[in-house]
SEMIKOL-652088 format. One record per residue (C-alpha): residue in one letter; chain; x, y, z. Coordinates in steps of 0.02 Angstrom, whole numbers, plus 50000, padded with zeros to 5 digits. Each point is the difference from the previous one (the first is absolute). Example, Ala and Ser with C-alpha at 12.3 -4.5 7.8 and 13.67 -1.06 7.14 Angstrom:
! residues 2
residu,chaine,x,y,z
a,A,50615,49775,50390
s,A,50069,50172,49967
//
This chain:
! residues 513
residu,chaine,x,y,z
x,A,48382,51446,47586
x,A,50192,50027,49995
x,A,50021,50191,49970
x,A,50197,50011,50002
x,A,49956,50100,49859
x,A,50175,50002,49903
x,A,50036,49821,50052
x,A,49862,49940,49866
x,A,50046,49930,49813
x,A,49969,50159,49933
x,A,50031,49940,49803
x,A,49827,49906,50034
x,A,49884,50138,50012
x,A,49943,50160,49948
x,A,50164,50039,49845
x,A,49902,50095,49863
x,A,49810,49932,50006
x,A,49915,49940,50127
x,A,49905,49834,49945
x,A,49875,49893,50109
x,A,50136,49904,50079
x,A,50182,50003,50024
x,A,50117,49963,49865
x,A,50179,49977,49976
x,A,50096,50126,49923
x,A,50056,49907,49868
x,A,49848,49947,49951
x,A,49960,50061,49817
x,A,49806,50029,50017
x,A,50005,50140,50110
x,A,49911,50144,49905
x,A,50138,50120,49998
x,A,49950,50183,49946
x,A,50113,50122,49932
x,A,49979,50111,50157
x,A,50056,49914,50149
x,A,49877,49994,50116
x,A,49844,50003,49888
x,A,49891,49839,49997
x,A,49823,49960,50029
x,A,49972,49921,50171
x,A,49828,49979,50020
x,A,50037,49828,50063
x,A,50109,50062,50141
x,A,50009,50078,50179
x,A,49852,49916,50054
x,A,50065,49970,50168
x,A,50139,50021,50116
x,A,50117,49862,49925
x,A,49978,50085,49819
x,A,50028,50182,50095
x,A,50157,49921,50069
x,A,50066,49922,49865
x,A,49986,50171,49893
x,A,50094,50102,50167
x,A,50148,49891,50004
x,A,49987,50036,49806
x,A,50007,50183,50044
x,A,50146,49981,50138
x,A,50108,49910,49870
x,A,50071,50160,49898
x,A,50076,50057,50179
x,A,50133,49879,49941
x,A,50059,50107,49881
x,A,50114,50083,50131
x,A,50118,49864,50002
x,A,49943,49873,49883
x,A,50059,49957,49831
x,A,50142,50079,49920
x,A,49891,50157,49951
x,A,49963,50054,50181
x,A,49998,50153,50064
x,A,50115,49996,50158
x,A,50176,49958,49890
x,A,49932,50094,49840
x,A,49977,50192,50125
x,A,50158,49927,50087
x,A,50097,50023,49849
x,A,49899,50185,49969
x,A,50088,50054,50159
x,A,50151,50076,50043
x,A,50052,49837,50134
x,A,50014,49886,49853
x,A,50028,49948,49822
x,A,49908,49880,49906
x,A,50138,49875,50002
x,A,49955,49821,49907
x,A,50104,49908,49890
x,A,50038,50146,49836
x,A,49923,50176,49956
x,A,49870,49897,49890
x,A,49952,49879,50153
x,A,49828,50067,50047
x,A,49953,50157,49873
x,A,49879,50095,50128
x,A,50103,49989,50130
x,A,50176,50036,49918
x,A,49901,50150,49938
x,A,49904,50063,50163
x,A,50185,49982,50069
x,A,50076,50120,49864
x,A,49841,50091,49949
x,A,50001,49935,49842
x,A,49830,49946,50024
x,A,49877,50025,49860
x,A,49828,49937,49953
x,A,50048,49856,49914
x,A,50119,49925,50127
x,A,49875,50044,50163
x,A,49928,49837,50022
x,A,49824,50005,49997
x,A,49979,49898,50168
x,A,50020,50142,50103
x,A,49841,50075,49901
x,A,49894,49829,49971
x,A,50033,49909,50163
x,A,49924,50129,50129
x,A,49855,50034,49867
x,A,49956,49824,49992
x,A,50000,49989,50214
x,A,49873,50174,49962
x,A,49908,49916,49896
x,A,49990,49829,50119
x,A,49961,50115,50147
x,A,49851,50112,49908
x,A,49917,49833,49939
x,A,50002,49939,50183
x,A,49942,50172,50068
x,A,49869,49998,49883
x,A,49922,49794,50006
x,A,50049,49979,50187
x,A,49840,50095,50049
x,A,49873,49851,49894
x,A,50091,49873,50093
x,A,49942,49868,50133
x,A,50107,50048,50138
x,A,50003,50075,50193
x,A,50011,50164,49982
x,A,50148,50040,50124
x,A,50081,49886,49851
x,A,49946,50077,49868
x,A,50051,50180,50077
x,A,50169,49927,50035
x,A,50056,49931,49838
x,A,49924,50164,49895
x,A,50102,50105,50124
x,A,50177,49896,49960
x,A,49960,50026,49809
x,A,49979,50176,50037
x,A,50152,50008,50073
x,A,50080,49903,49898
x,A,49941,50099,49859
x,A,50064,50167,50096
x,A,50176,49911,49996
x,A,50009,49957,49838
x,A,49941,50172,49937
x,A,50144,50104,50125
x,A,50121,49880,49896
x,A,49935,50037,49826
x,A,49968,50200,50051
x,A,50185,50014,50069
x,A,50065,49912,49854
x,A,49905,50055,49833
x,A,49935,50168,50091
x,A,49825,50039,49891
x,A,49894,49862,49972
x,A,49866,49898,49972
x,A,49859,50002,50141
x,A,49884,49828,49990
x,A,49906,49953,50119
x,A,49858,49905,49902
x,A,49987,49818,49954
x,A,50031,49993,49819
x,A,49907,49891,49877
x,A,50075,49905,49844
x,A,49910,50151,49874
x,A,50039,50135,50119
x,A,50108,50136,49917
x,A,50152,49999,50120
x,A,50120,50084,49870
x,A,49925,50159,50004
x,A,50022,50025,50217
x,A,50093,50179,50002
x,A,50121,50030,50129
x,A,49989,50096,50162
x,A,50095,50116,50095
x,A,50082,49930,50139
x,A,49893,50110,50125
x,A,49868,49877,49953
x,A,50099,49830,50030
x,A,50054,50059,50159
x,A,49806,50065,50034
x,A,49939,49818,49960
x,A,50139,49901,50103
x,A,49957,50106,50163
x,A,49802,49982,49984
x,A,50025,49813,49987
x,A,50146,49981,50134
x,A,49879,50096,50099
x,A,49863,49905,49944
x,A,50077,49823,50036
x,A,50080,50039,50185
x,A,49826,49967,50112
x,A,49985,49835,49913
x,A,50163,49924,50013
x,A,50081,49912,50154
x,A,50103,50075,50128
x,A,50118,49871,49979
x,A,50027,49819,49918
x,A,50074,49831,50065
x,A,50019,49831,49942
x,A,49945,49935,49851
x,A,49942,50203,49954
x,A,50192,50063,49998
x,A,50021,50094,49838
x,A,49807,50058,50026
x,A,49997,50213,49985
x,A,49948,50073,50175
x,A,49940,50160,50080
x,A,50176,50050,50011
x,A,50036,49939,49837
x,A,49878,50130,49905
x,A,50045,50154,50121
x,A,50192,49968,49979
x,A,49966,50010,49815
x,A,49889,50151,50022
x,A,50128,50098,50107
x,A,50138,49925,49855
x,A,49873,50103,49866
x,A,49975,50169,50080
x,A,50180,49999,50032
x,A,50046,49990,49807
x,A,49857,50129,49972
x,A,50095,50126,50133
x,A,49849,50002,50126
x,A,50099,49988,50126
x,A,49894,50028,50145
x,A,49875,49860,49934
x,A,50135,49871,49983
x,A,50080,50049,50174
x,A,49834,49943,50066
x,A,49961,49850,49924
x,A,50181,49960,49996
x,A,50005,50029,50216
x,A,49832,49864,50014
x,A,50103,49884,49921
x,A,50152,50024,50092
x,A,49923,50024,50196
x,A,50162,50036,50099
x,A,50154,50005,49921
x,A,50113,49848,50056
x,A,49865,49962,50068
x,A,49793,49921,49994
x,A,49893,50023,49859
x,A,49797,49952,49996
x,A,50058,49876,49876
x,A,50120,49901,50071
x,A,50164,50062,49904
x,A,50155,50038,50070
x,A,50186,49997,49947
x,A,50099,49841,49993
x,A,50129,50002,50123
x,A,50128,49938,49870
x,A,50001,50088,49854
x,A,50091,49844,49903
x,A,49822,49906,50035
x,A,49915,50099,49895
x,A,50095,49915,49853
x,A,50017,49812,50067
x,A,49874,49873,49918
x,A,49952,49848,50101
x,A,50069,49844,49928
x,A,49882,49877,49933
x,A,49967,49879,50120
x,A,49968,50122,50135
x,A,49838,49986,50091
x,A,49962,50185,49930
x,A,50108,50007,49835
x,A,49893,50148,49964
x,A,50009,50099,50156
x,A,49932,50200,49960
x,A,50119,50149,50110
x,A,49929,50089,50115
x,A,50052,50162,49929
x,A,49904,49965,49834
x,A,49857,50099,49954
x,A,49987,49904,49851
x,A,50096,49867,49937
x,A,49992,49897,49817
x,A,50029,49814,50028
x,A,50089,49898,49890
x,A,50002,49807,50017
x,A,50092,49852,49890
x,A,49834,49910,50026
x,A,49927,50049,49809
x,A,50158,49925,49937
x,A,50028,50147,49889
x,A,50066,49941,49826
x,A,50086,50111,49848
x,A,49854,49968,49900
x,A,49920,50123,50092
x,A,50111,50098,50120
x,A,49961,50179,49992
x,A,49812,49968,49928
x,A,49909,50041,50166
x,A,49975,49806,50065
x,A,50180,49981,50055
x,A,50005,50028,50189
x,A,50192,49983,50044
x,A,50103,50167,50050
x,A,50119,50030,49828
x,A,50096,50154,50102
x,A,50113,49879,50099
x,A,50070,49911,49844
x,A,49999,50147,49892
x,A,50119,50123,50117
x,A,50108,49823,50053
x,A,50178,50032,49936
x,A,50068,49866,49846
x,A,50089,49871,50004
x,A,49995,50007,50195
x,A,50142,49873,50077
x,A,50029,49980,50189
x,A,50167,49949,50037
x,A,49990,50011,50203
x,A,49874,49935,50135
x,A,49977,50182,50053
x,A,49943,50055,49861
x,A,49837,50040,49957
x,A,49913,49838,49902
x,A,49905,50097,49857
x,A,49921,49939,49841
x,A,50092,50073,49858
x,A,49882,50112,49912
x,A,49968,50137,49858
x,A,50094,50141,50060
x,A,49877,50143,49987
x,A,49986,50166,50103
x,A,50188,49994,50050
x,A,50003,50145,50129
x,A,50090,50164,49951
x,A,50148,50061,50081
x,A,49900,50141,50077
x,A,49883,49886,50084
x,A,50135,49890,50038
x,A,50097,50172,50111
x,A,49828,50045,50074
x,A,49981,49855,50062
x,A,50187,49977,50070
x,A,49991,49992,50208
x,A,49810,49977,49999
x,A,49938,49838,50091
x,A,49876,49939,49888
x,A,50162,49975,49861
x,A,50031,49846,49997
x,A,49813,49949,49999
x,A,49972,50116,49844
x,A,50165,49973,49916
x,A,50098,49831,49938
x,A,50184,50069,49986
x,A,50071,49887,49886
x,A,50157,50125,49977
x,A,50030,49926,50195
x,A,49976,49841,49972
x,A,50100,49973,49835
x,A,50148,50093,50094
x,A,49978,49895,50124
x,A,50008,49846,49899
x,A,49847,49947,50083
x,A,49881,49997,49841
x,A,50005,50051,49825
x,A,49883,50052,49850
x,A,50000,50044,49821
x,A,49988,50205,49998
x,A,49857,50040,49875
x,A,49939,50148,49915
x,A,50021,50175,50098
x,A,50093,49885,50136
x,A,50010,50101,50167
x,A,50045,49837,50109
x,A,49860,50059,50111
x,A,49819,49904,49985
x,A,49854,50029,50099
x,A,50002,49860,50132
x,A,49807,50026,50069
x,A,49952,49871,49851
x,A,50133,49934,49996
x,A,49964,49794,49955
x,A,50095,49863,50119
x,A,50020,49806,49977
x,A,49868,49985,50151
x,A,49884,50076,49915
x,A,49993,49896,49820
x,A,49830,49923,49974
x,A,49976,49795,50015
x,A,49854,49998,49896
x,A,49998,50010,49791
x,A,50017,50139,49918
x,A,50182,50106,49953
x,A,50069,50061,50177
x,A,50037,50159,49917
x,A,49785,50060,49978
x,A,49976,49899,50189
x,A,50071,50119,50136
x,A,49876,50021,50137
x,A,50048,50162,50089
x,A,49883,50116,50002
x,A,49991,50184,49950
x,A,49950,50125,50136
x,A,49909,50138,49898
x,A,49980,50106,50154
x,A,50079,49982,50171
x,A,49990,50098,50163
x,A,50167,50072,49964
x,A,49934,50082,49838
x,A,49846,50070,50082
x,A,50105,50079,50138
x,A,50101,50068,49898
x,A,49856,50068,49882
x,A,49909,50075,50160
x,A,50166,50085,50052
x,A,50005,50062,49811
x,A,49839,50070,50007
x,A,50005,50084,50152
x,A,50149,50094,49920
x,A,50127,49933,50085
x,A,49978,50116,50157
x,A,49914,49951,50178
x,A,50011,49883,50144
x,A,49906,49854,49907
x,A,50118,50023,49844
x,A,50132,49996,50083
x,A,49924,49860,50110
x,A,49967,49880,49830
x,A,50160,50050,49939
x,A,50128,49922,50163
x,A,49856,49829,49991
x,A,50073,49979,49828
x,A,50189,50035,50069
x,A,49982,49929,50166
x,A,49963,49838,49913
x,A,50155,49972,49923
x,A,50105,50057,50134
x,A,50027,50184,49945
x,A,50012,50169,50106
x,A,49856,50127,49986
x,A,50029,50137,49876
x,A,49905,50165,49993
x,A,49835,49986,49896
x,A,50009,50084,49839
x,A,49900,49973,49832
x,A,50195,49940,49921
x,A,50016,49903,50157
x,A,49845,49907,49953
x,A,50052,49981,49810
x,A,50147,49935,50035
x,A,49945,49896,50132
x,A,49878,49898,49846
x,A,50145,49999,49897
x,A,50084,49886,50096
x,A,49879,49907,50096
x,A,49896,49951,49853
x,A,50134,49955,49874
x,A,49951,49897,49878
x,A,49833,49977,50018
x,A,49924,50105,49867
x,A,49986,50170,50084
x,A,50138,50114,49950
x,A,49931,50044,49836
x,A,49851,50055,50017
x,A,50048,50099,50172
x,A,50142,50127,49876
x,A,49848,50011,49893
x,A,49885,50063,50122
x,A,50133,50113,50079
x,A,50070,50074,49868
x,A,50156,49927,49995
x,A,50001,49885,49864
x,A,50070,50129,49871
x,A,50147,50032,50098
x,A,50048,49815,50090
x,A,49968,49913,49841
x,A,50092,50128,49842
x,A,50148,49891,50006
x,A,49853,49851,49949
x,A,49948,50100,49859
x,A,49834,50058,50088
x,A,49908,50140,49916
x,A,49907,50123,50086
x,A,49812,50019,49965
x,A,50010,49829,49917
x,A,50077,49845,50089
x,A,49882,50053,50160
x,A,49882,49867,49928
x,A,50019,49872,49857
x,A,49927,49981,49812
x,A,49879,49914,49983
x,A,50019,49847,49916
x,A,49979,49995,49810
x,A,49885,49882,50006
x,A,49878,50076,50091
x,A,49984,50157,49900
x,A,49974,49919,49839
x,A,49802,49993,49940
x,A,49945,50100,50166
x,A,50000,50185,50043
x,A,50121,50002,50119
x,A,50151,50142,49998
x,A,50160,49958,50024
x,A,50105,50081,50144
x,A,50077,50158,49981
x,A,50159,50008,49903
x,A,50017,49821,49956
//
């Protein structure tokens, strides 16, 4: 059996119901229920190829991070302080124009940010629940209930961070089950049920993966994730030692096999696509979301959960782009969202990793080397780590714009040093130890450890790539680096939930919106 799990058709199996065999996801007779994820499948996991089919069903929502245009890597881009939301007017994209200005209310949240990860909950409990009845070697079994647990741990850390209190479900839900009436939680209990099944999961999972099992969560994978939630619950000493398994020796060997790339422009190159490895996984990722032009991925249903191609490189790709001289670099003209803000733009002024994180196209239109139509909240600086290039357009049907195949590196061994240095409080040998790795990489001096040494440090090492956000927010900095956004304190820390979630259910809307 193939088990590249995210290299799989995944608008063939396991959308909404689960039926006897695979279906397309256009095809009408699927028994859709109103909740997504409810369905009567009696008729399926009785064996390891059903199992399968319903885990690569359960991987699928970790494209949300960078696919379709509702994804949450461009949409908490544009919540930070490094960038606006950019695209083509104010009215081009209402969540994220209004995450950007904090505008945001219940009715312009969209409600993929709440329904996506709860249907991947609801894939993973069903799977937890029928993989036990199933005809299958055990050491199987074990493995793919511990990826849905983790994979249900990763999609609850997103909804927890994001909506704060609410729902807890871990049953498998029937057609006449009452699933309006779930109450929320606290967030005490979220984080309580994502460490009991990281925790849970680790023992069964691989060390590591190769081959056709890239994209598979390992070992590594669930404790990174683990450290990642103790550190947003400030237990500090917890994360710092999950956090230090992962890492091993800084700049160094880990038990898993990760280490730094030597280039830090690699980490952002895709393969083209007649390479003998077109899909080639870093080193430094912990886990990484692949994307392929393989599913074809068609308007019809881009942004609908069976489109597999990365939508951040054509969405942050400035308009209009024209290159005038052979020098210059030969990008796809794109949608010109999450232009960088001038205060990114100065951090970021004399560090190495600039050009790899920034397209200057002030430069290059003084230059007279290219040129591009300036869009709405125009800066002249887009982030360049998606950025799309000619090389990269897909051969096969299907728009090039909803085909990119670069990946999206969800957690890398930068991030977790960086976390471990955070949690050790910025202070100590091994702090300051993960903190040069990180520098020494990209050809920068040593600078004394510090808790601001390490914030600043993620600020401009992971740019772009979804973090920012959500690290003001759990350092209690958002009120003050985001007030010129419009953010409001004790509100904008977490978003409304959507409208049309609240309506016929129990649920309580956020504070204060």
């Amino acid at each position: 059996m193939k088990n590249n799990i995210l290299k799989i058709s995944l608008a063939a199996v396991f959308l909404v119901s689960i039926p006897a065999v695979t279906t397309s996801c256009n095809d009408k007779t699927l028994e859709e229920k109103e909740y997504l994820g409810a369905f009567e499948g009696d008729n399926f996991f009785r064996n390891e190829q059903e199992c399968f089919f319903a885990l690569v069903g359960t991987y699928d929502p970790l494209r949300k991070y960078a696919g379709g245009f509702e994804n949450m890597v461009t949409f908490f881009n544009a919540a930070s302080d490094d960038f606006y939301a950019g695209g083509g007017s104010a009215t081009d994209g209402a969540g994220i124009q209004g995450v950007s200005n904090w505008q945001l209310n219940p009715n312009t949240m969209p409600a993929s940010y709440w329904r996506d990860y709860y249907q991947g909950i609801a894939r993973a409990n069903e799977l937890i629940a029928r993989a036990p009845a199933a005809q299958m070697n055990d050491n199987t079994r074990n493995r793919f209930i511990s990826e849905a647990k983790t994979l249900r741990a990763i999609y609850y850390f997103d909804l927890v961070r994001v909506f704060g209190n609410i729902p807890l479900i871990l049953k498998t839900f029937q057609v006449n089950d009452d699933f309006y009436n779930v109450p929320q939680v606290a967030k005490t209990e979220i984080y309580a049920q994502i460490e009991k099944d990281l925790n849970e999961a680790i023992p069964n999972l691989p060390m590591t993966v190769s081959g056709d099992q890239r994209g598979r969560l390992t070992q590594g994978a669930a404790r990174a994730m683990l450290g990642k939630a103790l550190l947003y619950q400030n237990k500090k000493a917890e994360a710092a030692t999950q956090l230090a398994l992962v890492n091993g020796t800084p700049g160094g060997t880990n038990q898993f096999g990760y280490h730094l790339v030597a280039n830090f422009d690699d980490l952002w190159k895709t393969g083209p696509e007649t390479a003998p490895d077109p899909y080639k996984v870093s080193t430094e990722s912990i886990i990484e979301v692949m994307h392929t032009n393989k599913a074809s991925s068609d308007w019809g249903f881009w942004g609908q959960g069976a489109d597999e191609g990365n939508s951040i490189c054509i969405m942050t790709a400035p308009r209009s782009y024209n290159r005038k001289t052979a020098d210059a670099p030969d990008v796809v003209a794109g949608w010109a969202f999450n232009t960088i803000t001038n205060d990114l733009f100065n951090v970021m002024q004399n560090d190495p990793r600039v050009n790899a994180t920034v397209l200057n196209m002030n430069v290059l239109k003084q230059q007279n080397k290219a040129d591009y139509s300036p869009a709405y909240m125009d800066t002249g600086y887009f982030l360049n780590k998606y950025m799309p290039t000619k090389d990269e357009v897909t051969t096969l049907p299907g728009p090039a714009e909803l085909n990119y195949r670069q990946n999206y590196i969800l957690i890398r061994l930068a991030d977790t040093y960086l976390m471990e240095a955070e949690a050790l409080n910025g202070t100590g040998a091994r702090a300051q130890a993960l903190l040069d790795a990180v520098r020494t990489r990209v050809g920068l001096p040593s600078v004394p450890v510090t808790l601001q040494a390490v914030k600043d440090e993620r600020r401009r090492e992971l740019v772009g790539e979804g973090h920012r956000f959500f690290d003001l927010v759990r350092w209690g900095e958002a009120a003050s680096k985001l007030a010129s956004k419009g953010f409001v304190a004790n509100k904008n820390e977490i978003m409304p939930i959507p409208y049309t979630e609240l309506t016929g259910t129990i649920l309580k809307q956020n504070p204060n919106y």
